[in-house]
N, C-alpha and C positions, 0 to 999 in steps of 0.2 A: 787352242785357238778359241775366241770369244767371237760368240756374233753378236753383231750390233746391226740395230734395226736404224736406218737413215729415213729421214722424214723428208721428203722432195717439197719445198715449197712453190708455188706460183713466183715466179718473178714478180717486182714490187710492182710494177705497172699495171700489169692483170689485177693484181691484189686491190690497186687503185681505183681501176675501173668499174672492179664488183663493186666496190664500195660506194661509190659515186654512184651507180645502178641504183643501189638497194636506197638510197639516199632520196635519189630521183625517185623512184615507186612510192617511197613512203611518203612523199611530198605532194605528190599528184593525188593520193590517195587522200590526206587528209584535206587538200584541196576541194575535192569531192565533196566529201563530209559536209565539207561546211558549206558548198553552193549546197546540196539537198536541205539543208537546216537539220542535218542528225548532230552536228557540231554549232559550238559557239564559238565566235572567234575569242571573244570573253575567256571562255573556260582554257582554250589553247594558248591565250597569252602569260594566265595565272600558271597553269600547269608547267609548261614549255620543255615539251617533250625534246629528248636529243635531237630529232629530224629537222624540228624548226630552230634550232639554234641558232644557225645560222642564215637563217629566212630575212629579209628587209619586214620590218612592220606591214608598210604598201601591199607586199602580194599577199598576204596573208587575208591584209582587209580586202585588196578587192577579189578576193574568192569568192565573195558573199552574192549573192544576186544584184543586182542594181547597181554596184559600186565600182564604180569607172575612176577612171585617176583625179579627175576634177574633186568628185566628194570626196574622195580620197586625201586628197590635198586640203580642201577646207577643213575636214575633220582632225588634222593632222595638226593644222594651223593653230587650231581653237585649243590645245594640249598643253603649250607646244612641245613638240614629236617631229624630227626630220622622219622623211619617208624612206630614205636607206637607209635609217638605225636596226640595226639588227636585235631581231628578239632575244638573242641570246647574253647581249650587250646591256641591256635593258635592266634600270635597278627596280626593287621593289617596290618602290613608290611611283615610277613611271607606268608599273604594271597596273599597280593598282588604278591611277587615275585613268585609264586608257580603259579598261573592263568597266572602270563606272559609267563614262565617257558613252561607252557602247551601251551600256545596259540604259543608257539616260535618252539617246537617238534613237532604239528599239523602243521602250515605251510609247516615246513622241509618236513616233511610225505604228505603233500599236491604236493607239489614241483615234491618230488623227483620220486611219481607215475606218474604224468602231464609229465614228460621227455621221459621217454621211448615213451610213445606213439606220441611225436613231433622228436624223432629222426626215429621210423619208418614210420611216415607219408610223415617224408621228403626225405627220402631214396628210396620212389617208386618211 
């Protein structure tokens, strides 16, 4: 007689469910990321790690501080980008212009806070 070692799998569902889990963590997580600013959305959209494959463009962008569906949708508009296109969907020239797109709106928002405080500095 021969032994033979059986391997018990999880039924598919369980197996499903981890999955979706670990899906959901790592989603929420990088969600985080990038409300704190340890992330760019930029660099996640370039990158496009397996988690966000299947992410809507939309929640991605609005992980960001400040960004509610409204800017969301003009920013979108200005592209043009539907907002349930999925990143993972997404060709490399859409990639590209959507990361310049950001890097082009963070400037301006970089700018336009740095002013106020050079117009009062210069005015004492």
């Amino acid at each position: 007689m021969t032994a033979s070692a059986t391997i018990v799998r999880a039924p598919q569902h369980l197996q499903a469910l981890q999955r979706a889990n670990e899906v959901r963590l790592a989603r929420a997580d990088l969600k985080r990321r990038i409300a704190e600013g340890q992330l760019s959305v930029a660099d996640v959209v370039l990158r496009c790690p397996p988690e966000v494959d299947g992410m809507a463009v939309a929640d991605v962008l609005m992980s960001q501080r400040r960004w509610g569906r409204t800017r969301c949708r003009k920013f979108l508009a200005a592209i043009p980008l539907a907002e349930n296109k999925t990143i993972g969907s997404m060709t490399d020239r859409q990639r590209r212009a959507l990361a310049l797109q950001l890097a082009h709106c963070a400037a301006a928002r970089a700018a336009a806070t740095s002013t106020p405080a050079r117009v009062l500095a210069g005015a004492a």
